[in-house]
C-alpha positions in Angstrom: 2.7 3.1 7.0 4.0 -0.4 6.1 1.6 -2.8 5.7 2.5 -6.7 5.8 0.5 -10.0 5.9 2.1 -13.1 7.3 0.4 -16.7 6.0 2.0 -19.7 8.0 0.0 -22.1 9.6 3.0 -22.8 12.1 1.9 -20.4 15.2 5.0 -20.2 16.5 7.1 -19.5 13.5 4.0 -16.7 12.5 4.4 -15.3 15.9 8.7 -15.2 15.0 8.4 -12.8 12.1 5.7 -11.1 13.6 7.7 -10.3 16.6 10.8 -9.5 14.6 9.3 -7.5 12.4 7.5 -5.7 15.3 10.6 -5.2 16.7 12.5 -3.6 13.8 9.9 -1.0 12.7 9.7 0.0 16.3 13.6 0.6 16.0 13.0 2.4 12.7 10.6 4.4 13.8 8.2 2.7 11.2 4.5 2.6 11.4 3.2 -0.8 10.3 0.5 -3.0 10.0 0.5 -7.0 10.1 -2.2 -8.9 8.9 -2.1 -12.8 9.7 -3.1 -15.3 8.1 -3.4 -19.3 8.6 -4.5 -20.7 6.0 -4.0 -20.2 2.2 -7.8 -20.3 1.2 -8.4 -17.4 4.3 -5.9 -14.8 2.3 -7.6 -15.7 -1.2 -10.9 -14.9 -0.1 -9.5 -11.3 1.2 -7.6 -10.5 -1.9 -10.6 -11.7 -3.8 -12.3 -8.8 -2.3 -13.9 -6.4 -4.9 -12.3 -3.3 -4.1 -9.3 -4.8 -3.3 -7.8 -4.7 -6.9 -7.4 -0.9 -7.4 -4.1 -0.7 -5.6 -1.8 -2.8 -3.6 -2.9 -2.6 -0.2 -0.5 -5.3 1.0 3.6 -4.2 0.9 5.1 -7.3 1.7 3.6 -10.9 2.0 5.5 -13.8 3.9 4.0 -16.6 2.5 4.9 -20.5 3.9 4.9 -22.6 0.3 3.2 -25.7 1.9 -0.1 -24.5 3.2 -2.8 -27.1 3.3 -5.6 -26.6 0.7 -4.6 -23.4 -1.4 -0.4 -23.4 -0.7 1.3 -20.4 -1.0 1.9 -20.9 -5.0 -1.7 -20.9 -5.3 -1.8 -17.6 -3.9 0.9 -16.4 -5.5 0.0 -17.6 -8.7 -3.6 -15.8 -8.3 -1.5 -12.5 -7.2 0.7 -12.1 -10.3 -1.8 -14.2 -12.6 -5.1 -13.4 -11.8 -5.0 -10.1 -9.9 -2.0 -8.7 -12.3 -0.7 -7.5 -9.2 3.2 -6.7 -9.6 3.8 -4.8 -6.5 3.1 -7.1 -3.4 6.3 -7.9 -2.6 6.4 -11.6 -2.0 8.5 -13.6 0.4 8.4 -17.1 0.2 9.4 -19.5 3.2 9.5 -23.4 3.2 11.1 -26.4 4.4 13.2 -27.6 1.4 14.6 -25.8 -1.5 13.1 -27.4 -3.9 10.6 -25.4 -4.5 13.0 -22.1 -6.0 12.5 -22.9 -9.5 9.1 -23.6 -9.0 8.2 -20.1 -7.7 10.5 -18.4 -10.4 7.5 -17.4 -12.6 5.8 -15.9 -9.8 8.5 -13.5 -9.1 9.0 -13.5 -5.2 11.0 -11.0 -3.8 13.0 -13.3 -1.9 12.9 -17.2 -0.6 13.9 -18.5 3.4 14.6 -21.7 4.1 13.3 -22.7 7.9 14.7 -22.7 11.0 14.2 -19.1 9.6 16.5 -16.6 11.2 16.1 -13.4 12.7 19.1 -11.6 10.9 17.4 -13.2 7.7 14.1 -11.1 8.0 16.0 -8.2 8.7 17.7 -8.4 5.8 14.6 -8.5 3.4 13.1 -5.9 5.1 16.2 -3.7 4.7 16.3 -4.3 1.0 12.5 -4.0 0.8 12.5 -0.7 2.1 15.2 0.7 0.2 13.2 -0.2 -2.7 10.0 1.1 -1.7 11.7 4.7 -1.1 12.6 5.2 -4.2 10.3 4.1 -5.7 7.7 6.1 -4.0 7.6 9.0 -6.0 4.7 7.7 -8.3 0.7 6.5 -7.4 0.4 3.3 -8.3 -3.5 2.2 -9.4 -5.1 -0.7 -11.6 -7.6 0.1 -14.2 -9.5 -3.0 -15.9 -6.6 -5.6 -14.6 -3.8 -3.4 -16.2 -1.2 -1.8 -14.2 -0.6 2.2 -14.0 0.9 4.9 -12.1 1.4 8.9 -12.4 3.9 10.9 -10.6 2.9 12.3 -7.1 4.3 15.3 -8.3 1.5 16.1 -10.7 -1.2 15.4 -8.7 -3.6 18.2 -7.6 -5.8 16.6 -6.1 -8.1 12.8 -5.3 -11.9 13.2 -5.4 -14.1 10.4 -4.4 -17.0 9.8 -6.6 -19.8 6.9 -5.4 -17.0 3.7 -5.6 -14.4 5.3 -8.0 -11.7 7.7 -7.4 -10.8 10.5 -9.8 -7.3 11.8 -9.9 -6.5 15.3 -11.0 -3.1 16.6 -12.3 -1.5 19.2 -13.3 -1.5 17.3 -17.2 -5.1 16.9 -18.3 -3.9 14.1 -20.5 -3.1 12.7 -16.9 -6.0 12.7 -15.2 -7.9 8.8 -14.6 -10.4 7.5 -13.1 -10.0 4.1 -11.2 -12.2 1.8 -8.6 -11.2 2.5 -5.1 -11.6 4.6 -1.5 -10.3 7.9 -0.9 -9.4 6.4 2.9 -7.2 3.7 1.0 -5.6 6.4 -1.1 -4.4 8.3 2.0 -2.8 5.3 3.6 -0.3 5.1 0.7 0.9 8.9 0.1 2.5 11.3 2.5 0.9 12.8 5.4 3.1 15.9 5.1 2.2 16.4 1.1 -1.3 15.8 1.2 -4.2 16.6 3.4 -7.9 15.1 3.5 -10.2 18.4 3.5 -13.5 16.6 3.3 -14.4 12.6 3.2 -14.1 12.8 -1.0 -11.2 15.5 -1.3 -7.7 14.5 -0.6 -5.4 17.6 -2.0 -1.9 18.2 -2.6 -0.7 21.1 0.2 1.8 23.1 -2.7 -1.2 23.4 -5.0 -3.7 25.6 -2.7 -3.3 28.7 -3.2 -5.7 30.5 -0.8 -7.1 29.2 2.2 -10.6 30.5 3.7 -12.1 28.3 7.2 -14.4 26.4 5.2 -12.7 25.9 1.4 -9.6 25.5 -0.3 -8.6 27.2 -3.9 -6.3 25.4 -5.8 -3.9 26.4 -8.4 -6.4 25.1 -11.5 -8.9 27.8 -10.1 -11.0 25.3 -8.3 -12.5 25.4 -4.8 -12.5 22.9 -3.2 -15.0 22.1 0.5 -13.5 21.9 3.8 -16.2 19.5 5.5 -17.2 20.4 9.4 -15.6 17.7 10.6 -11.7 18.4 9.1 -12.1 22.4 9.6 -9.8 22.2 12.8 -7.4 19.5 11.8 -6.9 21.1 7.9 -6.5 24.5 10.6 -3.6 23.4 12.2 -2.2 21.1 9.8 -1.6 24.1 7.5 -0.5 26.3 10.2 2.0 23.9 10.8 3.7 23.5 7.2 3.6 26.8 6.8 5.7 27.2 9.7 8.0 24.9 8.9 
């Protein structure tokens, strides 16, 4: 899943790279979601949620520089500044150039000059994606403002507790604790590598090592509840990698 937020308070150029990047996921085979956004001040107030901080939610942010109110270097300067968020990649698009040096501190991934152009978007999404995977071999999380991240690899397991999220790895010097939803978790690692058993367990498929219809034993000795609800789906879903 590929999740990008527009912000442009130009319909028709929101509804442009909306439709283009609509169009080249579709080609790719890429599942993605688009947030969009008018006004500068409308995106603060959703980043400013409070469980928003724990990861980054949002992949890629086209961002128009000259929004009324809160312009897109506000926003970007409460991303990087505020939020300590690194990993939204951030594309800038304006009417002059003179804003590249100002947005150098905020670290955008790229900056397009309008009329924009369709070959243009493409282009940042290509390099975007060939970024993200290889990169994506690691959890990304924030704990207290600071940035952290542990290989996918080592991870046994995510168990929801109340509004935090444990993560248990194979390295006990690993393991953290950190503010955020099991259901957010599961949007950002891989369908085929881990499985959600019951609404607080999401476990790694090479670490079970026996399987009974309603739990799980994983390789640390642990068992682990398969809720009523996920007893089919976890069913076939194992059934399923096994064959293959």
């Amino acid at each position: 899943m590929l999740n990008i937020t527009i912000c442009e308070n130009d319909i028709f150029t929101c509804s442009f790279i909306e439709d283009t990047i609509l169009k080249y996921t579709n080609r790719k085979n890429i599942k993605v979601d688009i947030g969009v956004f008018y006004k500068g001040e409308t995106l603060y107030k959703y980043l400013n949620k409070t469980d928003y901080n724990y990861i980054s939610y949002i992949d890629i942010l086209f961002i128009d520089t000259e929004l009324k109110e809160l312009s897109g270097i506000d926003v970007g300067n409460y991303i990087r500044n505020e939020l300590k968020n690194e990993l939204i990649q951030i594309v800038y698009i304006s009417n002059s150039d003179s804003y590249a040096m100002k947005l150098f501190k905020i670290r955008p991934f790229d900056f397009l000059l309008k009329p924009l152009k369709k070959c243009e978007i493409i282009e940042v999404l290509d390099k975007i994606l060939n970024l993200k995977f290889n990169t994506d071999i690691f959890f990304e999380y924030y704990i207290k403002g600071s940035y952290f991240k542990v290989a996918l690899d080592n991870i046994i397991y995510f168990k929801s507790e109340g509004k935090k999220v444990n993560i248990v790895t194979k390295k006990l010097e690993e393991n953290k604790q950190f503010y955020g939803k099991i259901s957010n978790v599961q949007k950002v690692v891989n369908p085929q590598n881990f499985l959600l058993v019951h609404k607080s367990f999401l476990v790694q498929y090479k670490y079970i090592v026996n399987y009974t219809y309603n739990s799980l034993e994983m390789i640390t000795g642990e068992i682990i509840p398969i809720s009523q609800a996920n007893r089919k789906s976890v069913r076939l879903t194992l059934q399923s990698l096994r064959q293959n």
